[in-house]
Steps between C-alpha positions, in 0.01 A plus 500: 500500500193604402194662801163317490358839336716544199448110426103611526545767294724303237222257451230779429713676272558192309081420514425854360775429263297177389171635546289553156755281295398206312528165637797255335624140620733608758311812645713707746771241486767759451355711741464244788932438357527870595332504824720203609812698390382791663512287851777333484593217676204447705735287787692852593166601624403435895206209479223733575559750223582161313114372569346857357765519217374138405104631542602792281671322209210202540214761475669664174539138329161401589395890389671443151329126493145611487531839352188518250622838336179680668 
């Protein structure tokens, strides 16, 4: 299992990692794969760090969803 804090810092590195590229049907759909991978099953997580891990992987979808590549 993953802490709260290298889940936060997974997501960043995978925003800087999309930051400045163009955007394609599909942006950061391979990326939000990864993040998922990276955390595993969410259910072997207690239910709080569930609720933030859930917050965490939300924010990055909705990040990748309206990036305007500004």
């Amino acid at each position: 299992m993953k802490t709260i804090s290298q889940i936060k810092e997974k997501a960043s590195a995978l925003k800087r990692s999309l930051a400045g590229k163009p955007i394609v049907e599909n942006f950061g759909e391979k990326q939000m794969r990864a993040l998922d991978d990276y955390v595993g099953d969410i259910y072997d997580y207690p239910y709080s760090k569930r609720m933030v891990i859930i917050i965490i992987t939300g924010d990055f979808f909705d990040w990748c969803v309206n990036y305007t590549g500004k």
